[in-house]
C-alpha positions as CSV (number, residue, x, y, z in Angstrom):
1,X,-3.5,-60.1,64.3
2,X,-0.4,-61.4,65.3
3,X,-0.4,-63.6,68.3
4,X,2.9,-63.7,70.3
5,X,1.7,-67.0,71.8
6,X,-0.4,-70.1,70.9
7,X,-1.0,-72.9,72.1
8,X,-1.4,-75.7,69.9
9,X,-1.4,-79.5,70.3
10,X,-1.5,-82.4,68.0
11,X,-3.8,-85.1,69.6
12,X,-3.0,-88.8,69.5
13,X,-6.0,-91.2,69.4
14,X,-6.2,-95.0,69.0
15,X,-8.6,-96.4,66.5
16,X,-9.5,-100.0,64.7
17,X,-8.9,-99.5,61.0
18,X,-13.0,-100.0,60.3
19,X,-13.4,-97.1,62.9
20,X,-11.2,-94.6,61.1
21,X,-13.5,-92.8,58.7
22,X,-15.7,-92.4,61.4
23,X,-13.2,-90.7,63.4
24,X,-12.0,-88.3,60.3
25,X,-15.5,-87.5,60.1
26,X,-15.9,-86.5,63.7
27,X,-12.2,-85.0,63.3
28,X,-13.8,-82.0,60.9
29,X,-15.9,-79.5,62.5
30,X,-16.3,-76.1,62.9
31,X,-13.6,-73.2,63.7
32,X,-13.8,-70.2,65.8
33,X,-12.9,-67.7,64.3
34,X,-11.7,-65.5,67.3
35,X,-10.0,-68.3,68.9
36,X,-5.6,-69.1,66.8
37,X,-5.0,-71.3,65.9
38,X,-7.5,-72.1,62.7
39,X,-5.6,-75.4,62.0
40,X,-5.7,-78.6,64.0
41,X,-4.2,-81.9,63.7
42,X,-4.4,-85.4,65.4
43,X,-2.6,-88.6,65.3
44,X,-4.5,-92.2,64.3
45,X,-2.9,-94.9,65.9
46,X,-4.0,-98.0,63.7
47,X,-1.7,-100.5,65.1
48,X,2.4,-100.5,66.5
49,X,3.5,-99.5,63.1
50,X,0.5,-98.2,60.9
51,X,-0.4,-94.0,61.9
52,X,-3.2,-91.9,59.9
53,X,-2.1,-88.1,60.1
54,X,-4.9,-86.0,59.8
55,X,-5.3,-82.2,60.0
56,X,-8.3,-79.3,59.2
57,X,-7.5,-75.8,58.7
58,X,-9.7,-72.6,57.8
59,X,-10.1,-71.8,54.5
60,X,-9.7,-68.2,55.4
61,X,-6.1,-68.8,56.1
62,X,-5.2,-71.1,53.2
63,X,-6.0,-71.7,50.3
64,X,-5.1,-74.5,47.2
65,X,-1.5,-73.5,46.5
66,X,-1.1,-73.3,50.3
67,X,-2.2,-77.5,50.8
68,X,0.6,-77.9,47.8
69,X,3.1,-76.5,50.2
70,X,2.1,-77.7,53.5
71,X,2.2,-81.2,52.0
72,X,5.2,-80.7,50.4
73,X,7.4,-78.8,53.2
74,X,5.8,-81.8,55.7
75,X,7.6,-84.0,53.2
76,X,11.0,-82.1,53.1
77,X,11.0,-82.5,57.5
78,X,10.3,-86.2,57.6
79,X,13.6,-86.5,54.8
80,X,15.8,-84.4,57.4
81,X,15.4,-81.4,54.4
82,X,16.1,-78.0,55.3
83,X,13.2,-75.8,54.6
84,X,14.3,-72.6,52.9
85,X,14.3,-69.1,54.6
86,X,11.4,-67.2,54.0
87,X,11.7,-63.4,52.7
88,X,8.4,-62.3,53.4
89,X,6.1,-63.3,55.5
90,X,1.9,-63.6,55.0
91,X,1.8,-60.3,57.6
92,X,3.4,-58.5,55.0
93,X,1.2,-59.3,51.9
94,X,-1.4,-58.1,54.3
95,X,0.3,-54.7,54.9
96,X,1.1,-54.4,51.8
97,X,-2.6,-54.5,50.5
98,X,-3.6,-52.6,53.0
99,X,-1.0,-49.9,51.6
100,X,-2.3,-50.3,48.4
101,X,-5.9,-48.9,50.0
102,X,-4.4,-46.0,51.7
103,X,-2.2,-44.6,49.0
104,X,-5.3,-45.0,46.8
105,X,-3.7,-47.6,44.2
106,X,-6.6,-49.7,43.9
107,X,-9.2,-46.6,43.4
108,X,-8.3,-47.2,39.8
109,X,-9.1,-50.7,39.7
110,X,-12.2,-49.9,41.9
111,X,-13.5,-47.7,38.7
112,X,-13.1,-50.6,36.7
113,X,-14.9,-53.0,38.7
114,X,-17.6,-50.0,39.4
115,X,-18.1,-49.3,35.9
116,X,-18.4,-53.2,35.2
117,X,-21.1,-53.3,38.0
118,X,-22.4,-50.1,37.0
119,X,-27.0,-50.0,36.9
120,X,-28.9,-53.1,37.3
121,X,-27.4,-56.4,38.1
122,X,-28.9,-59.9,36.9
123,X,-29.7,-62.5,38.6
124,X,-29.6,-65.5,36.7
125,X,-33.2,-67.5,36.8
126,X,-31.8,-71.0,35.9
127,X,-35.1,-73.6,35.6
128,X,-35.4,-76.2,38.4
129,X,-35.9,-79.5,39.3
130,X,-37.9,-78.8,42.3
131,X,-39.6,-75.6,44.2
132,X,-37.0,-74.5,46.1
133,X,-37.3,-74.7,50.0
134,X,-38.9,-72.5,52.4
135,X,-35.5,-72.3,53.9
136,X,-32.2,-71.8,51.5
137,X,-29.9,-74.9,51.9
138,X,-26.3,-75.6,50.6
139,X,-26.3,-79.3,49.7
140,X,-24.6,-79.8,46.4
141,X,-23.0,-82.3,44.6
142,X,-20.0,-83.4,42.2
143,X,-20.6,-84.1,38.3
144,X,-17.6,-85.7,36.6
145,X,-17.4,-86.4,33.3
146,X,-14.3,-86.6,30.5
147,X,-12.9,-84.8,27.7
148,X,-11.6,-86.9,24.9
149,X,-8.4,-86.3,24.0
150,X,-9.7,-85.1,20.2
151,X,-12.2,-82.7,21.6
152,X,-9.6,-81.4,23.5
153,X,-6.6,-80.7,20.9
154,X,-9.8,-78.6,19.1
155,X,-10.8,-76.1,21.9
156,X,-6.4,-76.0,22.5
157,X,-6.6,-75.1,18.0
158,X,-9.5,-73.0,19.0
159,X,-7.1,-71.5,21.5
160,X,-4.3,-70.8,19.5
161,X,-6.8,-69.7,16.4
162,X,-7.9,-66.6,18.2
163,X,-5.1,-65.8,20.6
164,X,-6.9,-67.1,23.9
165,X,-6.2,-69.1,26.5
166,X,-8.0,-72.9,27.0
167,X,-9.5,-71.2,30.2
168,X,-11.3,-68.4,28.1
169,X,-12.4,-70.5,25.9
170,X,-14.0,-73.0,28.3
171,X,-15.4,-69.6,30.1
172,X,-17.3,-68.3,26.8
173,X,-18.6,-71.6,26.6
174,X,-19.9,-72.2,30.2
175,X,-21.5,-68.7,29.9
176,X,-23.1,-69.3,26.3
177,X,-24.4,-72.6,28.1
178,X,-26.1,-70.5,31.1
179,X,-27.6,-68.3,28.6
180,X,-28.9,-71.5,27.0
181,X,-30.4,-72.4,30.6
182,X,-31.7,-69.7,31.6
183,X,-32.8,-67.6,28.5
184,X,-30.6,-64.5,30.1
185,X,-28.0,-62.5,27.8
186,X,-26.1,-60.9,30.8
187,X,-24.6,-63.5,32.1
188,X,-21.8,-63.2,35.6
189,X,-19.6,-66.1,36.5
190,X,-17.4,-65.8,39.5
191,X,-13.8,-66.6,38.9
192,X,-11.0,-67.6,41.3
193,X,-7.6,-66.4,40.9
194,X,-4.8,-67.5,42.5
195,X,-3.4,-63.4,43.6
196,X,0.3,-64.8,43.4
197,X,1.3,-62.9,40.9
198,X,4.7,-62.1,42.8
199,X,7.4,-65.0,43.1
200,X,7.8,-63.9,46.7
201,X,4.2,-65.0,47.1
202,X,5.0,-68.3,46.0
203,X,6.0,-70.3,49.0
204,X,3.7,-68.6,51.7
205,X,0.6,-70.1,53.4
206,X,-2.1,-68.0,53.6
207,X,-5.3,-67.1,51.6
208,X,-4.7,-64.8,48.6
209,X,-7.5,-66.1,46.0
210,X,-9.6,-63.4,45.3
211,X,-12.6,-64.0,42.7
212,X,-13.3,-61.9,39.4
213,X,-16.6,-61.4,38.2
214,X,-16.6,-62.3,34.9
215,X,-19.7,-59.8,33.2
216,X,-20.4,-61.3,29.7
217,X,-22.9,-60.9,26.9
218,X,-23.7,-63.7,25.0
219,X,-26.5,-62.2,22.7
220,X,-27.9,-64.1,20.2
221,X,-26.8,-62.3,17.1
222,X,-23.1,-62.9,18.0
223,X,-20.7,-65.5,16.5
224,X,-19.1,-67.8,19.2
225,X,-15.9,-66.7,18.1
226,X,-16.9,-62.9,18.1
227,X,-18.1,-63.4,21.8
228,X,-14.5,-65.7,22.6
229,X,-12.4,-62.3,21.5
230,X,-15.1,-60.5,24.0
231,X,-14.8,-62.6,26.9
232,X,-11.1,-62.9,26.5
233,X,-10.8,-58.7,26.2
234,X,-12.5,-59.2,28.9
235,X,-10.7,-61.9,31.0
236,X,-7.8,-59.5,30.4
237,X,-8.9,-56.6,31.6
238,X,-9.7,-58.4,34.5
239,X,-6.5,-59.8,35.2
240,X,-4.8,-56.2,35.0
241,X,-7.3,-55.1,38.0
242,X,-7.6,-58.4,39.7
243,X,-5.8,-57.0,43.1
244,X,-9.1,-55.4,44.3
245,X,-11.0,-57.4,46.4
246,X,-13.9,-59.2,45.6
247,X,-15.9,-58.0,49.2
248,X,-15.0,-55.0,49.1
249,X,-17.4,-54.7,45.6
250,X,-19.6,-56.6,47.3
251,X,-19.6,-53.5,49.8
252,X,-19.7,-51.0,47.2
C-alpha cells in the first residue's frame, strides 16, 4: 500500500557520551506493522559540536544492498550531491511480480521448486549440547574465525578446477559438514539471494532477497568433487528459478 501521507519525525535527544549505548539500545524496538512508516530516526546530542545519528527500519522493507544505499545517498546530501532520478520505483517491482503470478510465469518455476520438495522432507537432527527447552527460544550467537590466505587460493583452484563458484564450493562443504553432524544424507540449507538481477533494481530500497532451498545429497559413496558438480548443477538450476518466492513454497 501506498500512503499519500505520512507523518514522520526525526527526534532530537540530549545524552552524556557514557549514556549513549544505553539510549541506542532503548532506541531499537519493535515496529508495527500496520502503522508507515517502518523506519525511525533520532538525533544524539553529545555536546555543541559532537551528534550521534541513529536510525531502525524493518527488515521487511530493506534489505543489505538497501543499508549500502541509504548510507551512501545520505552521504551524497550532506556533500550538496544531486541524487540521480529514479526510473522505477519499489511499487513497480511489486506489480511486476505480482504480474508474473497472474500471467502464470512463475508456474514453471513453481514445478521446479515442487518437484525439489516433492514426498517426505527431512528435518535435520543435529546433536546437542543441552535438552532443549520446554519453550523454543531464539538466542544465538556469532562464531568468527579466519581463512588463511593459502587455504583460500586452494578452495579459489578448487573453484576454477571444476567450473564452480567459491560460494558452491563452500556450500558442498557446509552440507558435507551437516551430514557429518547429524548422520543425515538429505541435507537443505536455506540460501539468500539478492533478487537484483535487473540493473534497474540496483539503486531501489526495498526488500527483494528471497531464499533458495538448497536440497543436496551428500551420500557416503560420493567423491567430494562428484557431489561439488552436484550441488553446483544444482545451485544453477536454482538461480534460473530463483524469482519464486520462498513463502509461497512454504504455502504449497
Amino acid at each position: 500500500k501506498v500512503h499519500e501521507d505520512v507523518q514522520f519525525k526525526v527526534e532530537r535527544v540530549i545524552c552524556k557520551k557514557e549514556e549513549v549505548d544505553e539510549k541506542i539500545r532503548e532506541f531499537v524496538r519493535p515496529f508495527d506493522l500496520s502503522e508507515a512508516p517502518l523506519i525511525r530516526a533520532e538525533i544524539i546530542e553529545i555536546s555543541e559540536d559532537e551528534y550521534i545519528l541513529i536510525y531502525d527500519m524493518h527488515h521487511i522493507v530493506s534489505d543489505g544492498r538497501s543499508m549500502d544505499i541509504f548510507t551512501d545517498e545520505f552521504n551524497q546530501l550532506i556533500w550538496e550531491q544531486k541524487l540521480p532520478e529514479l526510473r522505477i520505483q519499489y511499487k513497480d517491482f511489486a506489480e511486476w511480480q505480482k504480474k508474473q503470478f497472474e500471467s502464470g510465469i512463475l508456474k514453471k518455476q513453481e514445478g521446479y521448486w515442487l518437484e525439489k520438495f516433492s514426498g517426505e522432507i527431512p528435518v535435520i537432527n543435529l546433536p546437542l549440547d543441552f535438552p532443549r527447552p520446554a519453550i523454543q527460544e531464539f538466542n544465538g550467537s556469532k562464531v568468527k574465525f579466519e581463512v588463511d590466505s593459502k587455504l583460500m587460493q586452494k578452495l579459489k583452484t578448487l573453484a576454477t578446477e571444476t567450473g564452480s563458484t567459491v560460494y558452491m564450493v563452500l556450500l558442498a562443504i557446509f552440507t558435507v559438514l551437516m551430514s557429518k553432524y547429524s548422520g543425515q544424507e538429505d541435507i537443505i540449507i536455506g540460501s539468500p539471494i539478492a533478487g537484483r538481477h535487473h540493473t534497474d533494481l540496483d539503486r531501489i530500497m526495498g526488500m527483494f532477497v528471497n531464499t533458495l532451498a538448497m536440497r543436496n545429497y551428500p551420500s557416503a559413496y560420493k567423491t567430494f568433487k562428484e557431489f561439488l558438480m552436484e550441488v553446483k548443477e544444482n545451485a544453477l538450476s536454482a538461480y534460473d528459478n530463483q524469482d519464486y518466492p520462498f513463502e509461497e513454497l512454504v504455502e504449497k
